[in-house]
N, CA, C and O atoms as a DFTB+ gen file, in Angstrom:
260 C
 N C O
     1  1       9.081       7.016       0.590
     2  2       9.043       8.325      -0.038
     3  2      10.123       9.205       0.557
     4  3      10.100       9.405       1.771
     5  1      10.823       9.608      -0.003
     6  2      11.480      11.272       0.177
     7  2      11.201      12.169       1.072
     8  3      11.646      12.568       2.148
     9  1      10.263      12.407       0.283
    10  2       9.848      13.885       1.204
    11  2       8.637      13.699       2.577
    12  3       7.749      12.852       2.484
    13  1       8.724      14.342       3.451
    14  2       8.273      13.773       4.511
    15  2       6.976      14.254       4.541
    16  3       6.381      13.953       5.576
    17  1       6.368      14.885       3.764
    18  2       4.501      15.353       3.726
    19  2       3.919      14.485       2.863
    20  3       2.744      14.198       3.092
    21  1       4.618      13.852       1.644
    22  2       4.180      12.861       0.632
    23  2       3.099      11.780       1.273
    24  3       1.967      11.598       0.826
    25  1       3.687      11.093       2.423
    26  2       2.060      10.289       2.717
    27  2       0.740      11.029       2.704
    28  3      -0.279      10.598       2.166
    29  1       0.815      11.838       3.154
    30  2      -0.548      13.161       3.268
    31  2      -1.078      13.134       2.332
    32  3      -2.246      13.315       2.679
    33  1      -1.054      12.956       0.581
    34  2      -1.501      12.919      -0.452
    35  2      -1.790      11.599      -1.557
    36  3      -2.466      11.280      -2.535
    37  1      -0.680      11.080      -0.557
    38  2      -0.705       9.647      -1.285
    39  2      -1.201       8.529      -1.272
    40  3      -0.923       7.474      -1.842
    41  1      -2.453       9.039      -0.124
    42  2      -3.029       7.057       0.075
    43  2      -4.394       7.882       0.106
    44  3      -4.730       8.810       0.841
    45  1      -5.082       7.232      -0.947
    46  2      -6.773       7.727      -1.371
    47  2      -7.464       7.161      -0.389
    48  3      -8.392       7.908      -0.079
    49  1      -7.447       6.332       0.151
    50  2      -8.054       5.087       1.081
    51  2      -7.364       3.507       1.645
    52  3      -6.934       2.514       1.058
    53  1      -7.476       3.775       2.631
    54  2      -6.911       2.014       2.859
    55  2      -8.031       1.260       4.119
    56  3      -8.673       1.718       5.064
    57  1      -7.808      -0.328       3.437
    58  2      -9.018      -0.695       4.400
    59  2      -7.920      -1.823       5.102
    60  3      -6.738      -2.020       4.819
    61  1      -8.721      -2.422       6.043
    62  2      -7.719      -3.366       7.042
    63  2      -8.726      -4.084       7.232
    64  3      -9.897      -3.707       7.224
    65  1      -8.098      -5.746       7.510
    66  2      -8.613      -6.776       7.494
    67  2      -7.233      -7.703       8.344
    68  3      -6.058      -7.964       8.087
    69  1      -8.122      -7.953       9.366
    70  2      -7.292      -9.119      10.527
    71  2      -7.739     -10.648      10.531
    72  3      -8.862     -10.986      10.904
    73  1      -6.771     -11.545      10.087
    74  2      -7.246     -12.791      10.324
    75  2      -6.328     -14.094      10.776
    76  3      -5.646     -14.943      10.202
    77  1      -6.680     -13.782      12.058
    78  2      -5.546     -14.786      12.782
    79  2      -4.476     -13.966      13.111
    80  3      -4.637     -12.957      13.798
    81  1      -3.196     -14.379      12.599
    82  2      -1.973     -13.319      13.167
    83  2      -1.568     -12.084      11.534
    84  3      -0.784     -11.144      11.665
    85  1      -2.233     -12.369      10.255
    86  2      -2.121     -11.581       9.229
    87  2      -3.309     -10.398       9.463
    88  3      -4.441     -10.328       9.941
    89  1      -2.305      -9.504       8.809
    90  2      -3.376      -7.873       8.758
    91  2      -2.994      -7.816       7.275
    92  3      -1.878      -7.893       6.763
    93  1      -4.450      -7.628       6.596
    94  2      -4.271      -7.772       5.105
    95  2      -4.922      -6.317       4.992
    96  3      -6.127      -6.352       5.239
    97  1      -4.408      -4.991       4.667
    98  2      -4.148      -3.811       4.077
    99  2      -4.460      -3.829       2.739
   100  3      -3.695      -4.523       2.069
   101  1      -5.210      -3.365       2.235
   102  2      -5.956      -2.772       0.305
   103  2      -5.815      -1.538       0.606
   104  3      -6.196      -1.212       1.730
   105  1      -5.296      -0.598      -0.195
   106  2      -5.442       0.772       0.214
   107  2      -5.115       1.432      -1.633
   108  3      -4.448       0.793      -2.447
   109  1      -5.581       2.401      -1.843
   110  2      -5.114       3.276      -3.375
   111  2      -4.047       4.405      -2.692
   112  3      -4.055       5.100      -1.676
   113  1      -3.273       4.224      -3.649
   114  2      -1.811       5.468      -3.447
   115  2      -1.606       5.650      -4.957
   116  3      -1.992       5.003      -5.931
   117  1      -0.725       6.968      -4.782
   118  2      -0.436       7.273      -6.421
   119  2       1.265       7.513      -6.224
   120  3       1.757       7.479      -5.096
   121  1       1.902       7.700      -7.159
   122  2       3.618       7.658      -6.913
   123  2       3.964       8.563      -6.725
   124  3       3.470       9.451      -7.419
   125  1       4.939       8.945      -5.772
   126  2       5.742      10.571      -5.634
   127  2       5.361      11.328      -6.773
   128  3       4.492      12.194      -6.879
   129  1       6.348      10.744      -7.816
   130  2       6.317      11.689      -9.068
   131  2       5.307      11.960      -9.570
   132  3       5.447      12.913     -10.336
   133  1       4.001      11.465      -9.508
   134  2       2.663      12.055      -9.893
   135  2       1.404      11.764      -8.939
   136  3       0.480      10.955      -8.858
   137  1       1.877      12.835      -8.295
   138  2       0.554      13.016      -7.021
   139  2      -1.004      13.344      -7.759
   140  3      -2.048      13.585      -7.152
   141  1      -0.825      13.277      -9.112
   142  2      -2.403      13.903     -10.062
   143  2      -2.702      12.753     -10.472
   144  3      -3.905      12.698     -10.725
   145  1      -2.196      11.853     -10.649
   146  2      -2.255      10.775     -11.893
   147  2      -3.268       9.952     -10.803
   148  3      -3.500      10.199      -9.619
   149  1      -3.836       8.747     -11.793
   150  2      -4.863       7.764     -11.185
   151  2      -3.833       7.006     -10.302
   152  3      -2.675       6.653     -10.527
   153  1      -4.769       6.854      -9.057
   154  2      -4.269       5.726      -7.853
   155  2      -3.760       4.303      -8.573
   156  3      -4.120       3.958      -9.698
   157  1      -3.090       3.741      -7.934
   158  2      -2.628       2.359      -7.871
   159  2      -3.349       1.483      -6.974
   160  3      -3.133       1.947      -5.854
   161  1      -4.004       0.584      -6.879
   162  2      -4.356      -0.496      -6.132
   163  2      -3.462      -1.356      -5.642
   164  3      -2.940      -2.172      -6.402
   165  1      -3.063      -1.304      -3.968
   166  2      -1.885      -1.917      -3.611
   167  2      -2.421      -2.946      -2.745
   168  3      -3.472      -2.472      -2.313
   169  1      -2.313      -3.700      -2.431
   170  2      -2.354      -5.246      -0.826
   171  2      -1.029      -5.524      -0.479
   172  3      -0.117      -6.031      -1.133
   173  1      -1.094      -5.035       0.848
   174  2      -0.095      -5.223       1.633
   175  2      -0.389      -6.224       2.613
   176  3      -1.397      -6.116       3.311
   177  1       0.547      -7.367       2.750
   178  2       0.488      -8.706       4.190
   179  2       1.288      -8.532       5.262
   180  3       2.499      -8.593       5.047
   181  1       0.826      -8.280       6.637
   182  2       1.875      -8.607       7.337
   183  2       1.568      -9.379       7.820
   184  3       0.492      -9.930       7.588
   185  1       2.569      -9.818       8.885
   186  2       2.740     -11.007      10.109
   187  2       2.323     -10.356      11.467
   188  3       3.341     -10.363      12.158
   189  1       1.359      -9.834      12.119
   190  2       1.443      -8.861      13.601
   191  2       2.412      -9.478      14.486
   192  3       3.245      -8.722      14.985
   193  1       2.479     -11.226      14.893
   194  2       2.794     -11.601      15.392
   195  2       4.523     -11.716      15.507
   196  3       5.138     -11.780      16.572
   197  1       5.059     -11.724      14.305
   198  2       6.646     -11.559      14.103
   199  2       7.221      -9.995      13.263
   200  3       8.350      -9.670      12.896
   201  1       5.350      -8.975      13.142
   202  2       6.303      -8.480      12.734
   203  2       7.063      -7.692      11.470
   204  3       7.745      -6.683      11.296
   205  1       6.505      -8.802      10.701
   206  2       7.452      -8.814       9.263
   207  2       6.534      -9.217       8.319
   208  3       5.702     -10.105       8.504
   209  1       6.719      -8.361       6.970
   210  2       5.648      -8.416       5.909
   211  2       5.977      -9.458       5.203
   212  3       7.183      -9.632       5.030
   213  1       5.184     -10.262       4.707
   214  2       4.674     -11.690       4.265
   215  2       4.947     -11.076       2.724
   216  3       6.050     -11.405       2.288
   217  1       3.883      -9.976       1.531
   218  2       3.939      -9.602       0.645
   219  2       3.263      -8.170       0.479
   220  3       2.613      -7.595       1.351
   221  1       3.499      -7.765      -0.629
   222  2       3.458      -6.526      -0.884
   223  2       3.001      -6.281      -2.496
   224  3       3.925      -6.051      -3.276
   225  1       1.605      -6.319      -3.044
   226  2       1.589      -6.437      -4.616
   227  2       0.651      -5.401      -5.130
   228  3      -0.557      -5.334      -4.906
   229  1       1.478      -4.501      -5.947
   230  2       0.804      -3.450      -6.697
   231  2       0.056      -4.047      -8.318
   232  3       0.577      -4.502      -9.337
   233  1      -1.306      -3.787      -7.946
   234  2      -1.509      -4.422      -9.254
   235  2      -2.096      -3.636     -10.212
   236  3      -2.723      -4.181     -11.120
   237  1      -1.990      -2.366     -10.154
   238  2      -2.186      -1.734     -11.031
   239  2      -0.912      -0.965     -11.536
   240  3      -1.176       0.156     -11.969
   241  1       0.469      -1.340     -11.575
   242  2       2.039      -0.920     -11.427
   243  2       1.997      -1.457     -12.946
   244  3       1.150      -2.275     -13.305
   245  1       3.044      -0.899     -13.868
   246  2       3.500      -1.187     -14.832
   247  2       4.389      -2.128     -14.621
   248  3       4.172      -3.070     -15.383
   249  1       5.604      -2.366     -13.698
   250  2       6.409      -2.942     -13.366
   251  2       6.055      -4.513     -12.942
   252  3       6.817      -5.464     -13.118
   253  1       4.098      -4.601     -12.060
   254  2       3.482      -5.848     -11.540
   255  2       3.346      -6.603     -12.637
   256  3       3.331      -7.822     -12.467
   257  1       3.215      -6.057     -14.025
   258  2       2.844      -7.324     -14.856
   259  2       4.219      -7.799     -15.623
   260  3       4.207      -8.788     -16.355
């Protein structure tokens, strides 16, 4: 995001889930440009151990299907 207060509004909830060396992240966010509009359902993967995100899939995105 841009603007630097935008996280503050933009994540409705996120839950966390550890298994093994992956942290699997579900959380609802809505897009800069419409902080009113219905959340997106996002899952985010990382690696804790290296680090580095595995995947990243919005599935409620126009763009995901």
């Amino acid at each position: 995001a841009s603007r630097k207060e935008y996280g503050d509004t933009a994540v409705g909830y996120a839950q966390l889930k550890r298994e093994s060396n992956q942290c699997i992240i579900k959380c609802k966010i809505c897009p800069e440009h419409k902080i009113r509009s219905k959340l997106n359902n996002v899952t985010l993967i990382v690696n804790e151990m290296e680090e580095t995100i595995i995947s990243v899939q919005c599935h409620d995105c126009a763009a995901s299907e």
